[in-house]
N, C-alpha and C positions, 0 to 999 in steps of 0.2 A: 679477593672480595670477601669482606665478613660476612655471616648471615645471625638474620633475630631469628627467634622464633615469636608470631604472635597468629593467637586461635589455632595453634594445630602446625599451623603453613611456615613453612622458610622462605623469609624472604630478605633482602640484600640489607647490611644496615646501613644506616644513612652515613656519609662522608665520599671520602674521594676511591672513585674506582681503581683495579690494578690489576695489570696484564695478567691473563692465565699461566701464570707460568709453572711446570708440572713442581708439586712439594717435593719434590725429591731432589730437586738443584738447589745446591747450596748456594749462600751469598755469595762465596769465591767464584762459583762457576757462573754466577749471575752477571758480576762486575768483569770476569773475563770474557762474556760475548760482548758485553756492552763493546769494551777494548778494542774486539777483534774487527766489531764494525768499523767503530771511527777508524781503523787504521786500513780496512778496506776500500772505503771513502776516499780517506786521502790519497790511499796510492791510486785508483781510478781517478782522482782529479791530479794527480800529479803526472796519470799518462795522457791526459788529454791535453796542460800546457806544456809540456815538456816532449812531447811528440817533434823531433827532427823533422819530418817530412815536409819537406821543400825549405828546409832551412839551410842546407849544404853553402849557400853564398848569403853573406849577410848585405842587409839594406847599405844603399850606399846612405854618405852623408844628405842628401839631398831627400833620397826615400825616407831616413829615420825623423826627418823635420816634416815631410807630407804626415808620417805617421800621428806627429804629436799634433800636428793640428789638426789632424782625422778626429785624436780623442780629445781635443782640447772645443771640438764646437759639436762633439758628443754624435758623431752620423753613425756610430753603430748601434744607437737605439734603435734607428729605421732600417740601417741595412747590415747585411752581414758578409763577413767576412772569413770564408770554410763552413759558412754556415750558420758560427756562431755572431749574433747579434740581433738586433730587433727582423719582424718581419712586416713592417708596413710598406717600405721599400725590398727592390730585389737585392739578391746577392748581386756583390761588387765585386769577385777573387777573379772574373775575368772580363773583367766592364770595358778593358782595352782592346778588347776584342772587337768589339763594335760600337765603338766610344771615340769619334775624336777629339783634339784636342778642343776644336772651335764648340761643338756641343758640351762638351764637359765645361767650358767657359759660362756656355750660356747658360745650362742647367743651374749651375753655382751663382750666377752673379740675378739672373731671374727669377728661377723658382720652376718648376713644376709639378703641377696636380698639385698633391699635398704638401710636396718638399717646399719647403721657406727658399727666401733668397736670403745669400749668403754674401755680407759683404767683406771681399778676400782682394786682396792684393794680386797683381800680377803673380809675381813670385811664389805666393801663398799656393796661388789656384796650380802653379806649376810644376811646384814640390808635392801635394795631394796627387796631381796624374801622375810624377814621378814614382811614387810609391804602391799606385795601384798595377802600373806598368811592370814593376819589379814583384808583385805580389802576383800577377796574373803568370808569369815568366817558369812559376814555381807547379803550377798541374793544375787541375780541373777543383774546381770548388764545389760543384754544386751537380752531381748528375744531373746529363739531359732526358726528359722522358723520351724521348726518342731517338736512333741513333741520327747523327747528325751527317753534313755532307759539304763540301767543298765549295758554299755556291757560288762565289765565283768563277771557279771552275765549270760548274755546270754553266753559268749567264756566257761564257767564253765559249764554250764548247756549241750550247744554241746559237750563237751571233756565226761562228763558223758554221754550220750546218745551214743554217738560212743563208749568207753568203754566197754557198757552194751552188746553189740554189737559182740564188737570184743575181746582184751583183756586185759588187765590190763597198764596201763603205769608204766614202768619200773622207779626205785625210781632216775636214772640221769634223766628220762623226766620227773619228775614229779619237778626238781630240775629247770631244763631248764623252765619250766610253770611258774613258783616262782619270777624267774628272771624275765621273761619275765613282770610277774604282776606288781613288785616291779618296774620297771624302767619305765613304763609308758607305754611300745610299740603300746600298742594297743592304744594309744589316737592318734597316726598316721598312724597306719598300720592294720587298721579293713579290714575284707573282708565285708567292712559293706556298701550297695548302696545309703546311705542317710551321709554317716561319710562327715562333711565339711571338714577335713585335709585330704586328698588322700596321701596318702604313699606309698610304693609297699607293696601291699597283704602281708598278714604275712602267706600267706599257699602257695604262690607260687617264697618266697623268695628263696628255695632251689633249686626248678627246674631252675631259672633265671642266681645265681649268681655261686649256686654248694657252698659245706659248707666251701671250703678254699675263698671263696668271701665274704660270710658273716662273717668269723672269721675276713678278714680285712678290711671290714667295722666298725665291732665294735669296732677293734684295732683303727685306724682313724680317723675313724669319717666322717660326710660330712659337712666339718663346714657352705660351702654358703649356706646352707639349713636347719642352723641349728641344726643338726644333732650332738653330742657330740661325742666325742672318751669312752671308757668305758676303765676301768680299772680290765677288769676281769681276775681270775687269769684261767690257761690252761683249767683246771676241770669244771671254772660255764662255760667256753665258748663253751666247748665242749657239755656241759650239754643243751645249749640251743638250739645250733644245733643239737643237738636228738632232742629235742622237736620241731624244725621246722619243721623236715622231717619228723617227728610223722604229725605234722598241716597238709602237705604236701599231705599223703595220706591220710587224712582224708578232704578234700578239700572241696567235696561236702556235706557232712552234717553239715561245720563249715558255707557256705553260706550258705545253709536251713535255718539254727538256725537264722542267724542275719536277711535274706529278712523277714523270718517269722514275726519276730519281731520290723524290720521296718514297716513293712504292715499293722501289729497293732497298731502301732503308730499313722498312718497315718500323715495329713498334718496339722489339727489344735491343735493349744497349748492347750486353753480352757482355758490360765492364763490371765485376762483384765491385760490392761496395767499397771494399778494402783497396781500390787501387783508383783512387782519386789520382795521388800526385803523379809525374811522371819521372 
């Protein structure tokens, strides 16, 4: 920075300002940090794509085509993937988690909340689950803020305890449990008080809707929420609706089971951050 003098006072001269940088460094030592950044830079963006972890198996052919169509209709402005990518949607690195395929259908081909609908090809939509299914395979994308738990497990271990209890579930409830397992429900609809997806209660669907509401919900679907239409035939639909209203009165030992078990969770993961992958 130059300075004037005018009336006595120092003050800056007019033009373009310049870093403080001490007069005793020479131009050489000046143009050698410059250097030394950019090349700090690069090798810290060079560890960040070039990081192995969870790359040990490569995408099959079917994952590497979900991929290019991932970037080809540009969904990681909205969502991310390890993290990196937009944040108006969630991280995807484990969406198969609790993601079937029939939701993920209808997600894509509908739209939810903000997400557009996407118009994709059978194939398209099956090489996209292909590739998230192989990316989720690879470790944890995203710490959970809390540690997590089995809930299946625990929804199995309540249904056995109330059983023990009371009497046996009849083999359409136990058909209705099956389905219910097989198509995900509980990764939205836990009576669980720590679950991040809130869905309506799956022990107080029946008292709510009554089982000709949830037979046409499942006929339907809720698609602005993502929600899929199900394709079941009279027998599993009937079958599940036993088993909700089975859930239903057994209401209070299916939240026992899961508060229990959040409670034991508590609030710290106990994973450092360095060991996402597995």
């Amino acid at each position: 920075m130059s300075l004037s003098s005018s009336g006595g006072l120092l003050r800056p001269a007019p033009g373009r300002l310049r870093l403080p940088l001490s007069p005793s460094m020479s131009l050489r030592a000046r143009q050698l940090l410059i250097v030394c950044l950019i090349a700090a830079f690069c090798f810290q963006t060079w560890l960040v794509y070039a990081d192995p972890t969870g790359r040990a198996k490569p995408l099959s052919a079917e994952a590497a085509r979900g991929r290019s169509i991932w970037l080809a209709n540009n969904c990681q402005s909205c969502h991310q993937i390890y993290g990196f990518g937009g944040f108006l949607g969630p991280d995807l690195t484990n969406a198969t988690g609790h993601l079937t395929q029939a939701r993920m259908d209808a997600i894509l081909t509908e739209g939810a909340g903000t997400m557009p609908a996407f118009e994709l090809a059978d194939d398209a939509r099956a090489a996209i689950a292909r590739f998230l299914a192989e990316v989720d395979e690879t470790g944890i994308g995203q710490l959970p803020p809390r540690v997590s738990f089995d809930a299946e497990e625990v929804l199995l271990s309540a249904i056995e305890s109330a059983v023990a209890a009371d009497v046996p579930l009849t083999p359409e409830q136990l058909r209705g449990r099956d389905i219910l397992l097989e198509q995900k429900c509980i990764g939205c609809h836990l009576p669980n008080p720590v679950a991040e997806k809130k869905g309506t209660d799956l022990t107080t669907l029946i008292a709510k809707l009554g089982p000709g509401g949830v037979r046409g919900i499942v006929t339907t679907g809720i698609l602005p929420k993502g929600m899929p239409a199900f394709t079941f035939t009279a027998d599993e639909s009937q079958a599940l609706v036993a088993f909700l209203e089975w859930l239903g009165t057994h209401e209070s030992t299916i939240h026992a089971a899961f508060t229990e078990s959040s409670s034991k969770a508590g609030q710290a993961t106990g994973l450092p951050w360095f060991e996402y992958a597995e």
